[in-house]
DOGU-903563 format. One line per 10 residues: number of its first residue (from 1); for each residue x, y, z of N, C-alpha, C. Coordinates in steps of 0.2 Angstrom, whole numbers, always signed. Atoms other than C-alpha are relative to their C-alpha. Layout:
BEGIN
NUM> X/Y/Z/X/Y/Z/X/Y/Z  ... .
//
This chain:
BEGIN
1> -4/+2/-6/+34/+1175/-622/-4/-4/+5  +4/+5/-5/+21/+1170/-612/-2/-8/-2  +0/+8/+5/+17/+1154/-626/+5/-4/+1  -7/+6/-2/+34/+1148/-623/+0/-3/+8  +0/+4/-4/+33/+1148/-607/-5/-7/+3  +6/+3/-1/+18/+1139/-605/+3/-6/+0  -4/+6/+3/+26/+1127/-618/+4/-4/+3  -8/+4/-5/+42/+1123/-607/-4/-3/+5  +4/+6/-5/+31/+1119/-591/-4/-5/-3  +3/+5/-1/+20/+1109/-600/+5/-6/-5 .
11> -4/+6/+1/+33/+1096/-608/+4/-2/+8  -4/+5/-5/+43/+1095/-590/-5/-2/+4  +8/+4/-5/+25/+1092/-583/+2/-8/-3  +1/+6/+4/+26/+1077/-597/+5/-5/+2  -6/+2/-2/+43/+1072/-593/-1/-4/+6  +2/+4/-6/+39/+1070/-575/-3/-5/+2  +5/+5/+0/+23/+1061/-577/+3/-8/-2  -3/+7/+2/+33/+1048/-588/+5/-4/+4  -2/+2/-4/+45/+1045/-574/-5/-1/+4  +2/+2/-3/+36/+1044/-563/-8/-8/+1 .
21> +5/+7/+3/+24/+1030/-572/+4/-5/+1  -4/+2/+1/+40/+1021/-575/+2/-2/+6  +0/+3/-6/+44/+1020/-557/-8/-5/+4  +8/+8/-2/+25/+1013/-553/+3/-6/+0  +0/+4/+5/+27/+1002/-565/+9/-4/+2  -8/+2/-1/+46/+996/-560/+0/-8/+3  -2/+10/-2/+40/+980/-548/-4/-3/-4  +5/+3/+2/+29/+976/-561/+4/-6/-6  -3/+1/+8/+41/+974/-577/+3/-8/+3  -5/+9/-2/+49/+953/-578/+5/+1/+2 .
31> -7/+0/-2/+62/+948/-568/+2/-4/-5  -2/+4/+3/+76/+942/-578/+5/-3/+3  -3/+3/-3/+83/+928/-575/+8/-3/-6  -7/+4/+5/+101/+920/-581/+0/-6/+0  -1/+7/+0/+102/+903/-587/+6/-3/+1  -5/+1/+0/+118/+895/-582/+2/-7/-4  +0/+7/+3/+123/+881/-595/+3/-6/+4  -4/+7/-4/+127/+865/-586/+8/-3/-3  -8/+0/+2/+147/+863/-586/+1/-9/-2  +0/+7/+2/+150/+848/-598/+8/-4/+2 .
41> -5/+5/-2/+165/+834/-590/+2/-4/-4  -2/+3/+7/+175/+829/-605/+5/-6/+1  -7/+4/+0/+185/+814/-603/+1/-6/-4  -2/+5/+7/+194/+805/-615/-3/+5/-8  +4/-5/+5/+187/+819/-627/-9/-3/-1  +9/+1/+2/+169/+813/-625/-4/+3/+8  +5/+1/-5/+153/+816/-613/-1/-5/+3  +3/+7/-2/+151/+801/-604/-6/+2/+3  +6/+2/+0/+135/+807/-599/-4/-1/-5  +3/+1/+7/+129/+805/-616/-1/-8/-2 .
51> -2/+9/+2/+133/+785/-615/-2/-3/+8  +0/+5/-3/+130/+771/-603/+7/-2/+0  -4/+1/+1/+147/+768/-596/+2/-7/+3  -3/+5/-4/+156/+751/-593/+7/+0/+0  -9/-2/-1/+173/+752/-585/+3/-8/+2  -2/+4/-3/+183/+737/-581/+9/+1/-3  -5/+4/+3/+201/+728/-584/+0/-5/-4  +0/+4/+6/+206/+715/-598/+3/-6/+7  -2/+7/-4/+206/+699/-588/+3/-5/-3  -4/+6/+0/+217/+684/-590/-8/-4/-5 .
61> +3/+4/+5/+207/+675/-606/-4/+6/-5  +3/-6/+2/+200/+692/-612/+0/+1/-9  -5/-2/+8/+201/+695/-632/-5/+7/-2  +4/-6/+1/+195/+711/-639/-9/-2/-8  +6/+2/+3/+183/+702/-652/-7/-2/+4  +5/+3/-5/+175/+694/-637/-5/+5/+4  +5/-3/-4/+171/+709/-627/-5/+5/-6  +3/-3/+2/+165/+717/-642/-7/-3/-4  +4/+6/+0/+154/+704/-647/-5/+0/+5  +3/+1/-4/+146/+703/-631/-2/+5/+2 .
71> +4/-9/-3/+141/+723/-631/+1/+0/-7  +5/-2/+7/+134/+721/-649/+4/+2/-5  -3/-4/+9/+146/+727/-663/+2/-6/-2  +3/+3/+5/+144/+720/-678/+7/-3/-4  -6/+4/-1/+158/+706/-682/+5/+4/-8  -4/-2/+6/+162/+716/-701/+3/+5/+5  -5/-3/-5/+169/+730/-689/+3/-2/+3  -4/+3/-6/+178/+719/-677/+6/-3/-5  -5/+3/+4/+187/+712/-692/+3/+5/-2  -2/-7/+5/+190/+728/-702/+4/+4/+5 .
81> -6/-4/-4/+200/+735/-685/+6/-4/+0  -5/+6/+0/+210/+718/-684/+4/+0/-5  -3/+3/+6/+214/+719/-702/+4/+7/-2  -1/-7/+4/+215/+739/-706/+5/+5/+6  -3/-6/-5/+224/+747/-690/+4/-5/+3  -4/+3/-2/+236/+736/-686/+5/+3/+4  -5/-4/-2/+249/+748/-683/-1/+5/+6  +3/-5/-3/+237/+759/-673/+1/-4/+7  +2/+5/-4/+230/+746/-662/-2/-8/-2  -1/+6/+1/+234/+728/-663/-4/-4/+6 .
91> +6/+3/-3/+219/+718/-656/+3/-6/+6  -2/+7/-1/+230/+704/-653/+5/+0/+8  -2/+0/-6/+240/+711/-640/-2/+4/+8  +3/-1/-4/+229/+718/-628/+3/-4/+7  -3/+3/-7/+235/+715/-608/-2/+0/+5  +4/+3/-5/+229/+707/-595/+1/+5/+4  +0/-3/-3/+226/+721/-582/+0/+10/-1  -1/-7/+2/+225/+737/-593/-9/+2/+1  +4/-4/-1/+211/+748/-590/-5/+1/-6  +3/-1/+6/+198/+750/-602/-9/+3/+1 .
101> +8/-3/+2/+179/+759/-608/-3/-2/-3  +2/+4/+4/+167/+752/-616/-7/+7/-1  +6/-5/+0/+154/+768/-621/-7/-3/-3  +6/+5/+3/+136/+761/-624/-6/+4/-1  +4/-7/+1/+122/+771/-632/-6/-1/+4  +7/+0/-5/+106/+774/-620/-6/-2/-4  +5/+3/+5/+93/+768/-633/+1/-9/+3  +1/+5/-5/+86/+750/-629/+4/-4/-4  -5/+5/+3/+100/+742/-641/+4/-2/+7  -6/-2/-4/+114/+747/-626/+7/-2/-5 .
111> -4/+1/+5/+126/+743/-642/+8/+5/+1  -7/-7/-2/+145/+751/-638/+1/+3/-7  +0/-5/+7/+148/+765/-648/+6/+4/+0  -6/-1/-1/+166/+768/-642/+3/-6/+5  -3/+3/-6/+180/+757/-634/+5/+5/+0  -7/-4/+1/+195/+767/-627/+2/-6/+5  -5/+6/-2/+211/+755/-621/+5/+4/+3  -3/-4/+0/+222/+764/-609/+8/-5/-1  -6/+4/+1/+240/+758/-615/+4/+1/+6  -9/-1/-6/+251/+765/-600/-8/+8/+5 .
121> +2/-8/-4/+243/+780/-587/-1/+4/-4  +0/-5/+3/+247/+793/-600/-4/-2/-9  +4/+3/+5/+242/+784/-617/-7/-2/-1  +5/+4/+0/+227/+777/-622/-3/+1/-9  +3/+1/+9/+218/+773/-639/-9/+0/+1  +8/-2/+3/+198/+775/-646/+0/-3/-4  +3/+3/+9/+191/+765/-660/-8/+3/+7  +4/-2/+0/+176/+774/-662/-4/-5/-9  +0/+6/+3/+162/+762/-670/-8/+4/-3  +7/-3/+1/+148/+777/-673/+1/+1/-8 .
131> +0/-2/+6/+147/+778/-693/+5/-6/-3  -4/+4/+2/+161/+772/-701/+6/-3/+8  -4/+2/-4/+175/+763/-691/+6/+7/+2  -4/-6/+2/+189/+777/-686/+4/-3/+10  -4/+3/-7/+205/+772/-673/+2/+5/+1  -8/-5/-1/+217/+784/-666/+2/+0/+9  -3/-2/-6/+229/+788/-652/+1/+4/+4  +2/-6/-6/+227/+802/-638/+5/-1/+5  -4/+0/-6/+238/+808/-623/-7/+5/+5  +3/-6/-7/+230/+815/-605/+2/+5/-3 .
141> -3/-7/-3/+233/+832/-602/+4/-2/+5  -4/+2/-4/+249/+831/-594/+4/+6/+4  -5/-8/-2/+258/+846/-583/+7/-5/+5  -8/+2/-3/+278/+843/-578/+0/+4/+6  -2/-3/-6/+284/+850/-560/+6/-1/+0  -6/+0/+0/+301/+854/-561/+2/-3/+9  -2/+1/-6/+308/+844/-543/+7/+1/+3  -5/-1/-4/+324/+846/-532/+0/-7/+5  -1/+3/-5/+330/+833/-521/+7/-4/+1  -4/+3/-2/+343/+824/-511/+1/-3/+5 .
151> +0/+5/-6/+349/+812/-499/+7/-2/+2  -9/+4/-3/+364/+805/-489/-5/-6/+2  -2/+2/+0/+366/+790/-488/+1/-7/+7  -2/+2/-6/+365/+778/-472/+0/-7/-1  +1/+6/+1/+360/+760/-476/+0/-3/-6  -2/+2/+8/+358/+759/-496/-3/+7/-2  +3/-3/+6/+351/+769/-510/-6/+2/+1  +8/+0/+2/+334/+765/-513/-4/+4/+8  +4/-3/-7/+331/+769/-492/+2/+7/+0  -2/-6/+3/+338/+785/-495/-5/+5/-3 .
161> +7/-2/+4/+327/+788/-509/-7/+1/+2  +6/+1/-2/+312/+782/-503/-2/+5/+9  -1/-3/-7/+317/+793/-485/-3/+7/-3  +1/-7/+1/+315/+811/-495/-5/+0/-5  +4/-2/+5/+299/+806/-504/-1/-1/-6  +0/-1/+7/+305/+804/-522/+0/-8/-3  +3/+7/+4/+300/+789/-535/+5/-3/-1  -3/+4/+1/+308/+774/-536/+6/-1/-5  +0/+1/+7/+310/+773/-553/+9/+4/-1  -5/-4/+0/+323/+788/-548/+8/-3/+2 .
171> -6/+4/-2/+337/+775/-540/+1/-4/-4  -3/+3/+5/+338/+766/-556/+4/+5/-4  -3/-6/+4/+341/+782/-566/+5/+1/+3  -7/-2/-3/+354/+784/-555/+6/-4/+0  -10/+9/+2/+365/+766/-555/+1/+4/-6  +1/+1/+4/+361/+768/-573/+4/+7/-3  -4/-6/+0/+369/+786/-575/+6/-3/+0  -8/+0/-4/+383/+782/-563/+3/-8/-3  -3/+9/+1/+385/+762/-571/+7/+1/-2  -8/+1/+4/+403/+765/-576/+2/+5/+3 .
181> -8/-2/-5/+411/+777/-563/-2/+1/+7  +3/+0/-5/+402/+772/-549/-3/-9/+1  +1/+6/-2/+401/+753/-541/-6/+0/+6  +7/+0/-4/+384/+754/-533/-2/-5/+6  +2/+6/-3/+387/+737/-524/+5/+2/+6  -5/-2/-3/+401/+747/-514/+0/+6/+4  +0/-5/-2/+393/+762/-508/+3/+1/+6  +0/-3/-6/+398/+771/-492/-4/+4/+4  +7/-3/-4/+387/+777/-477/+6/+7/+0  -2/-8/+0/+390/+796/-479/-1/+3/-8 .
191> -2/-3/+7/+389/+796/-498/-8/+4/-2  +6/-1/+3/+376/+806/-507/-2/+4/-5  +3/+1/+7/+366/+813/-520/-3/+7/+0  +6/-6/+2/+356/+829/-529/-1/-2/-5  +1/+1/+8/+347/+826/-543/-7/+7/-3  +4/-4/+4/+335/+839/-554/-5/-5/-4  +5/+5/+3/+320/+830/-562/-5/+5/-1  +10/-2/-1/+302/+833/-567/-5/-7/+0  +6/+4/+1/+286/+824/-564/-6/+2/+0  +8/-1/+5/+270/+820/-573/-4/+1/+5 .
201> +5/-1/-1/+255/+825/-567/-6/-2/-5  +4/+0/+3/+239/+820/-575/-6/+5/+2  +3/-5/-1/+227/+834/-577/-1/+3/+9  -1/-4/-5/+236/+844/-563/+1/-3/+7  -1/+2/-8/+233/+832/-548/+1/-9/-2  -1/+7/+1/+235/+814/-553/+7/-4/-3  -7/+1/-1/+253/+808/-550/+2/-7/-6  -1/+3/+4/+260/+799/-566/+7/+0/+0  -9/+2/+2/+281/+796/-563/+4/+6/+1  -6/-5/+0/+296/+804/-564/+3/-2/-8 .
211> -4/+0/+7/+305/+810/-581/+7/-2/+2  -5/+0/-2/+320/+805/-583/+8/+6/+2  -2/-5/-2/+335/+814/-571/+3/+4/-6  -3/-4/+6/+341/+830/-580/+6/+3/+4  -7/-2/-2/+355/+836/-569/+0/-6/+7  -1/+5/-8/+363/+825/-553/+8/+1/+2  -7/+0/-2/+377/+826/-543/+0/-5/+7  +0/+8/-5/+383/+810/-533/+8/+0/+4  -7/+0/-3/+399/+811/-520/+1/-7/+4  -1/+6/-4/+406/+794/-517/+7/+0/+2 .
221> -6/-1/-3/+421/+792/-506/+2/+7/-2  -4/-8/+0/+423/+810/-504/+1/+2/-8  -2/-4/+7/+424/+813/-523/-6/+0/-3  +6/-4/+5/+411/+823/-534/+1/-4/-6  +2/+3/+6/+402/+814/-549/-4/+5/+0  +8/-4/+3/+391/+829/-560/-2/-5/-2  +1/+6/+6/+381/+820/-572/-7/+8/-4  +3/-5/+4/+371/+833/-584/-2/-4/-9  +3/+3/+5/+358/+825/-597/+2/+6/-7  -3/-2/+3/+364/+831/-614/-2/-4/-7 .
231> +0/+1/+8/+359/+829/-636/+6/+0/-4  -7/-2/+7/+376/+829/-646/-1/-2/-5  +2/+2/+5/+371/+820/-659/-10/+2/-2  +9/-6/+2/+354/+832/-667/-2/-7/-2  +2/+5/+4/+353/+818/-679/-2/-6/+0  +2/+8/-4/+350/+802/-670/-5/+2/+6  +8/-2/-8/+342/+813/-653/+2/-6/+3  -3/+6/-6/+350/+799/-641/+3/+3/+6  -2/-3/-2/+352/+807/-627/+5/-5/+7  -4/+5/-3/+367/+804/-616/+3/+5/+7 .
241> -2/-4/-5/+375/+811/-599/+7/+1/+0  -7/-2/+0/+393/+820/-596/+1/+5/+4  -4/-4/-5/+403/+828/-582/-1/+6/-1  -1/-7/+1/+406/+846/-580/+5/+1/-2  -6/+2/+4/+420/+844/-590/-2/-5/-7  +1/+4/+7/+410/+837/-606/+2/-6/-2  -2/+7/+1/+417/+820/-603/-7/-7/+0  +5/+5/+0/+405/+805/-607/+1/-4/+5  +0/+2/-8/+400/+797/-590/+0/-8/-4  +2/+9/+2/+395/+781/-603/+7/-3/-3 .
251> -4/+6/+3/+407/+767/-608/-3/-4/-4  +3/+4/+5/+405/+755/-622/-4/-6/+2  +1/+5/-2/+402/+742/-613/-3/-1/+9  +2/+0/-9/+392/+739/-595/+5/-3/+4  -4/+5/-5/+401/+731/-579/-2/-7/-3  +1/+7/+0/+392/+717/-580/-9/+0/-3  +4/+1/+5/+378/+710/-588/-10/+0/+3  +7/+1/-5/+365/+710/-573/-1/+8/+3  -2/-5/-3/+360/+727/-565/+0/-1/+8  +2/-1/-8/+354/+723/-546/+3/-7/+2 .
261> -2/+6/-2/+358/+709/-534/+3/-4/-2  -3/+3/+4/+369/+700/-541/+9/-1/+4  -6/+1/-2/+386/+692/-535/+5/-5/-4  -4/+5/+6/+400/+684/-546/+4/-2/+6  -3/+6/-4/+403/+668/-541/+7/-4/-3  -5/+2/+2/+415/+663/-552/+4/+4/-4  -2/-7/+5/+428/+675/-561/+5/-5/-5  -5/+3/+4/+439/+670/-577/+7/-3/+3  -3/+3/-5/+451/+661/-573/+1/-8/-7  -5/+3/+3/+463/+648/-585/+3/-6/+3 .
271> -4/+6/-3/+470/+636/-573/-4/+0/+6  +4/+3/-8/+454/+632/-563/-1/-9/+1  +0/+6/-2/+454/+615/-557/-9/-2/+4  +5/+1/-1/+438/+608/-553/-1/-9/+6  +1/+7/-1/+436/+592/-540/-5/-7/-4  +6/+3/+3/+420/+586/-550/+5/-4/-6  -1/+3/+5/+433/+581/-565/+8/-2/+2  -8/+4/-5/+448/+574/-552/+5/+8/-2  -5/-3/-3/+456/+591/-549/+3/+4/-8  -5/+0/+8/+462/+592/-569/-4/+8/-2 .
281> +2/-9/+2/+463/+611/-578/-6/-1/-4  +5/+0/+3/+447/+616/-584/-1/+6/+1  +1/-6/-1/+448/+633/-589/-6/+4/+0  +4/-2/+0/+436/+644/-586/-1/+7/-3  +0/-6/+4/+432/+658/-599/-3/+4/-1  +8/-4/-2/+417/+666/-592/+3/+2/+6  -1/-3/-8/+413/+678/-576/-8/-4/+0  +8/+1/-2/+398/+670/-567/-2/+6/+3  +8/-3/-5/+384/+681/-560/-3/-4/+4  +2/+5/-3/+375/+671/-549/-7/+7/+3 .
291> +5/-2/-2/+357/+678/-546/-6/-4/-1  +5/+2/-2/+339/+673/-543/-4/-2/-7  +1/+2/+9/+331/+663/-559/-5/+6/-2  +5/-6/+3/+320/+676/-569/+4/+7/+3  -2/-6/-1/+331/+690/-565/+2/+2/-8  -1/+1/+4/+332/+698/-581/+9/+3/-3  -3/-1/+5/+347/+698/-593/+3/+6/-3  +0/-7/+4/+354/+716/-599/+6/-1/-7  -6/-2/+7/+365/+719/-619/+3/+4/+7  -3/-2/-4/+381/+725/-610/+2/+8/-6 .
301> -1/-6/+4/+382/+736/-627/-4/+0/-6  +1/+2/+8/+374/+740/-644/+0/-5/-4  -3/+3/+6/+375/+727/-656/-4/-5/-4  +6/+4/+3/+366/+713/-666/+2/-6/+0  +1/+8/-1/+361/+694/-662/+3/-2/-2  -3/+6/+4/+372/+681/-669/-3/-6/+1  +3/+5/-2/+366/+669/-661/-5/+0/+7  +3/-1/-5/+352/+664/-650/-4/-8/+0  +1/+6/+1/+350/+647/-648/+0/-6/+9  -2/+4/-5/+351/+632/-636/+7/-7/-1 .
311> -4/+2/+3/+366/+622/-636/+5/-5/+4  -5/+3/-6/+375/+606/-625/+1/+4/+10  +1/-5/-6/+381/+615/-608/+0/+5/-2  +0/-8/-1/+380/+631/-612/-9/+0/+1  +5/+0/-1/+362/+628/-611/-6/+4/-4  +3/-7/+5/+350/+642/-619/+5/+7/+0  -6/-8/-1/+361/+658/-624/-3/+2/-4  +0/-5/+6/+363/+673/-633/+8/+2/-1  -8/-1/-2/+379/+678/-642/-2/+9/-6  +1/-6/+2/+379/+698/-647/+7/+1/-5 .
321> -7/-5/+4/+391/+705/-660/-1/+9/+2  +4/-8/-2/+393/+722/-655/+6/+4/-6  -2/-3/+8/+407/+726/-672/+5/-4/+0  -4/+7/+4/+422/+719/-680/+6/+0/+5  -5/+3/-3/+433/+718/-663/-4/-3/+6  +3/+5/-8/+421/+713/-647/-8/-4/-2  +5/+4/+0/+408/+701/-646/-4/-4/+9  +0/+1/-6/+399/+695/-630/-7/-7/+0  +6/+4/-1/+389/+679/-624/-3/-1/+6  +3/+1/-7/+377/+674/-610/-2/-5/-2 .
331> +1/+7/-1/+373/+656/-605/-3/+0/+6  +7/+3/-5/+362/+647/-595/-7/+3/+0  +6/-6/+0/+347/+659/-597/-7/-6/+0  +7/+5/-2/+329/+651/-591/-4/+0/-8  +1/-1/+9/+323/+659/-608/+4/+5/-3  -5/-6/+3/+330/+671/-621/-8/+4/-1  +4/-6/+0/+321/+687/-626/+2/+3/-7  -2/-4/+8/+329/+690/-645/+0/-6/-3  +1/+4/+7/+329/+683/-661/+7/-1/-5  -5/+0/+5/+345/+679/-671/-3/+6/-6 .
341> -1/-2/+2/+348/+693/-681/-3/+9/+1  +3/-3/-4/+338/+706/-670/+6/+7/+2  -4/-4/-5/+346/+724/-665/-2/+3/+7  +2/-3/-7/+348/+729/-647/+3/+3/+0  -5/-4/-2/+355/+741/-637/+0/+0/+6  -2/+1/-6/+364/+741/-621/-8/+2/+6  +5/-2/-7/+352/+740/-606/-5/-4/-3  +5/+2/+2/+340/+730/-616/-1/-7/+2  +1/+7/-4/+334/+713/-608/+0/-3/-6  +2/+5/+6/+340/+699/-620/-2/-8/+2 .
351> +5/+6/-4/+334/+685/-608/+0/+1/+9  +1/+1/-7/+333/+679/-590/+3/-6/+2  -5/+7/-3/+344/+668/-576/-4/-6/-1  -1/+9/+2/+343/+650/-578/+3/-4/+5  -4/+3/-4/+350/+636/-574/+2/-10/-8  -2/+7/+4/+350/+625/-592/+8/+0/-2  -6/+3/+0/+364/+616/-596/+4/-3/+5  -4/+3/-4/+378/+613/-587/+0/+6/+4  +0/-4/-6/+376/+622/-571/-1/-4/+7  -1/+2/-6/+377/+620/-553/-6/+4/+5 .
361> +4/-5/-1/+366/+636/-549/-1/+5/-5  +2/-6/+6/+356/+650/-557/+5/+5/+1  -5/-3/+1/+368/+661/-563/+0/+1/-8  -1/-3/+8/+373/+669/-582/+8/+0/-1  -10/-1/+2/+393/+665/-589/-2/+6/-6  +0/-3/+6/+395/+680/-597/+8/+1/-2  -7/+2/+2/+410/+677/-608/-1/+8/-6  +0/-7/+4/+417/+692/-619/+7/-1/-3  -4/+1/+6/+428/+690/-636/+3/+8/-2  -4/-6/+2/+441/+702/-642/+4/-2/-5 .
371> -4/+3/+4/+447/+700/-659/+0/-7/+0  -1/+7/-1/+442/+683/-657/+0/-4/+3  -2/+4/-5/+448/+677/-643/-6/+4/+9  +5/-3/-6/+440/+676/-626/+6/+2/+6  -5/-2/-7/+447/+687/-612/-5/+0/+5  +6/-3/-3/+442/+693/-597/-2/+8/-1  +3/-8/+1/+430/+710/-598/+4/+3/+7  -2/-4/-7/+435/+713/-576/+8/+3/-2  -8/-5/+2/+455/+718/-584/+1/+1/-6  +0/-5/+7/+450/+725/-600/-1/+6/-1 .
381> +3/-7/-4/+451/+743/-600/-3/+2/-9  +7/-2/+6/+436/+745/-613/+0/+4/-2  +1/-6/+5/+432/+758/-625/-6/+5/+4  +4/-5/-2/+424/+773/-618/-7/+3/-5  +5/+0/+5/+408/+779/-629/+4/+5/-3  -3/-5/+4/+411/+792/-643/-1/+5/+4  -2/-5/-5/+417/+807/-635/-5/+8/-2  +4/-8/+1/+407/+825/-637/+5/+3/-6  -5/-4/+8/+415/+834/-655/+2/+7/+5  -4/-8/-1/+425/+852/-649/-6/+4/+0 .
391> +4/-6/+4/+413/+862/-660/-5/+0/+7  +8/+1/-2/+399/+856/-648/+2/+2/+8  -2/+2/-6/+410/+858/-631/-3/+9/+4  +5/-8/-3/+404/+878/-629/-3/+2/+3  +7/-2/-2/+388/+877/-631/-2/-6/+6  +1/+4/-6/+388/+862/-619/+1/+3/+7  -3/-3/-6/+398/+870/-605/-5/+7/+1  +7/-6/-2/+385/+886/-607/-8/-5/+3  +5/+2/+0/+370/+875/-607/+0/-2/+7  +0/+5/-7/+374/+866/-588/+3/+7/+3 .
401> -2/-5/-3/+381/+880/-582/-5/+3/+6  +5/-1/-4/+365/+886/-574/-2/-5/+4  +4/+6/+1/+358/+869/-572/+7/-3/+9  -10/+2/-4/+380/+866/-561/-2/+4/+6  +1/-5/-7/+374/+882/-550/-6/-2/+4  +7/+4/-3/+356/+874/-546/+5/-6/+8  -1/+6/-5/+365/+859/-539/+2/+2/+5  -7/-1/-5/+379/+868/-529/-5/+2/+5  +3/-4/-4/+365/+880/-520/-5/-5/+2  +3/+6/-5/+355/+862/-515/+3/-2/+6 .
411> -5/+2/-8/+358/+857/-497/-3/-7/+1  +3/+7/-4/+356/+841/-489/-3/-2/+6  +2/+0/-6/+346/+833/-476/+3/-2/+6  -5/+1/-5/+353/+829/-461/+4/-5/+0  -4/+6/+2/+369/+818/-463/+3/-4/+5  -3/+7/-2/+375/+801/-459/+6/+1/+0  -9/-1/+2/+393/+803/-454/+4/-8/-2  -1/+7/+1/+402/+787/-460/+2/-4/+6  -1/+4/-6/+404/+774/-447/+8/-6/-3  -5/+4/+2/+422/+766/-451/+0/-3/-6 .
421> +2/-2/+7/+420/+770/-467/-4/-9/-5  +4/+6/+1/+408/+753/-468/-1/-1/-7  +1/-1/+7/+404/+747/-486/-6/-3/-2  +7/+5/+1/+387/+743/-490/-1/-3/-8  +3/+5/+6/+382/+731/-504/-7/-1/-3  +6/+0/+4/+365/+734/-508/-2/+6/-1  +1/-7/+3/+356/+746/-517/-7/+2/+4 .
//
């Protein structure tokens, strides 16, 4: 009994001593330290601290062999991009003002070892020149912001727009929506607007647009226009807008053939008399527009070139088949912008105001055939787009539904009461 105990005190003597050596011994042991790895800044998927970077724009005489040339890559690659990736990146059309990288290795070559081209703010391209040759195309990181906004209406549109904040770009969306049940050049002080949108973001803080609107609602002369952006054809993916009543807000055919500023100077018209040829009928089978030269040109509908020619007065034109009943021309155009036998679609610029041929001022006759014959478009009551199928009408009216309740519970900012219900003409 007594051996044991002996025993026991002397291991907690041992014990002890061992702590307490361990504490000595405590400020003695290594501090450890932590390494924190250096946070690498990836842009464009590469390091640019790894390269020598040159940044500029593509100047006015720029070609891409040139710049490549002159930062060392080796003329079989500069050929083998021109000839092998055409599709990718077409050398040849490179634009004056586009932003561009030029990566150059830090060795005493300085030889570039990547070029990136941005094509638009969110696009951009890489031909990478290390090894073998190798193209592709890339997007930023982009984050969408669902927005809300609205505005009355005091002097036009655009000042309006531009009062609450929101992007420009948004006032075209909106003629463009409303182009067929809404005269834009006729608004009234009091009239206004909600529209639903998103805008781009470039990696979270760098402002790149607005999408296009996806719900709006427009009251002109005291009457409500929804407009709710909408798929009905999976198959084509053409998206199109329609009322809260499924009804297609598009018509076949535009008002007119120009979108902005623009005033018709001369209207069709069969028994017009002109002094210039002593007073005698010289009918007129066109609507003038009369706008500023270089104003562009818009198809009033789908369809394909027939002709695109220059020709006596009519001067330079285009003449559109849009199917086997209407057809549509524009004359006098400074130049055209299509090709005989080319498909467009409405909203597409197929040239710009003019003044060849037989003119008196810049302006566009747009003339428009029916069955042959030329009528006028302003007393034609035109074909409305293809209309929404039944089966689809359900699921449409559930889809906006939510999107219908959004608008209603939007308020406005403080309103312009109409002033003798004035009529403004510009946008």
């Amino acid at each position: 009994m007594q051996k044991s105990i002996i025993l026991l005190l002397a291991i907690v003597s041992f014990i002890s001593c061992k702590e307490s050596k361990i504490e000595e011994n405590k400020d003695n042991l290594p501090e450890v330290v932590t390494i924190e790895k250096p946070i690498v800044a990836l842009e464009y998927g590469f390091n640019l601290d790894d390269f020598t970077v040159l940044q500029d724009t593509i100047k006015n005489g720029d070609s891409f062999g040139e710049l490549m040339t002159n930062n060392k890559v080796d003329y079989p690659k500069i050929y083998k991009i021109s000839q092998d990736y055409k599709d990718t990146f077409d050398v040849r059309r490179i634009g004056v003002g586009k932003p561009y990288l030029i990566l150059k290795s830090k060795d005493t070559t300085g030889a570039a070892q990547v070029f990136i081209y941005e094509n638009d703010r969110i696009n951009y391209t890489v031909v990478d020149f290390r090894d073998s040759v190798n193209v592709y195309k890339k997007k930023k990181k982009v984050t969408y912001v669902e927005r809300e906004a609205s505005g009355v209406i005091s002097t036009s549109l655009s000042e309006a727009i531009l009062e609450q904040g929101i992007d420009y770009n948004i006032t075209n969306n909106l003629s463009e929506i409303y182009a067929w049940a809404i005269d834009f050049f006729r608004l009234q002080k009091g009239d206004k607007f909600k529209v639903i949108y998103k805008e781009r973001y470039i990696n979270d803080t760098i402002y790149a647009g607005a999408e296009p609107i996806n719900a709006a609602y427009f009251e002109h002369n005291g009457k409500p226009f929804y407009a709710f952006e909408y798929i009905a054809d999976s198959l084509k993916q053409i998206v199109d807008y329609y009322d809260d009543e499924a009804n297609n807000l598009r018509r076949a055919f535009l008002k007119a053939p120009i979108k902005f500023n623009y005033r018709i100077s001369s209207r069709y018209n069969l028994n017009r008399r002109i002094a210039y040829y002593g007073y005698k009928v010289r009918a007129h089978k066109g609507t003038d527009y009369a706008a500023a030269v270089g104003t562009p040109i818009i198809a009033t509908a789908n369809g394909t070139v027939v002709e695109s020619t220059r020709r006596g007065g009519n001067g330079k034109y285009v003449k559109i088949q849009h199917n086997s009943t209407y057809s549509t021309q524009y004359l006098h155009m400074k130049n055209r912008n299509v090709k005989k036998g080319q498909h467009v679609l409405q909203g597409d610029i197929i040239g710009w105001v003019g003044m060849t041929g037989n003119t008196g001022g810049p302006h566009v006759c747009y003339r428009f055939w029916k069955n042959g014959h030329q009528v006028d478009p302003l007393r034609e009551k035109l074909p409305v787009a293809e209309a929404m199928a039944d089966t689809l009408k359900i699921h449409y009216l559930e889809h906006i539904a939510p999107r219908k309740e959004q608008l209603m519970k939007m308020g406005f900012p403080e309103e312009v009461p109409p002033i003798n219900n004035e009529t403004l003409t510009n946008l």
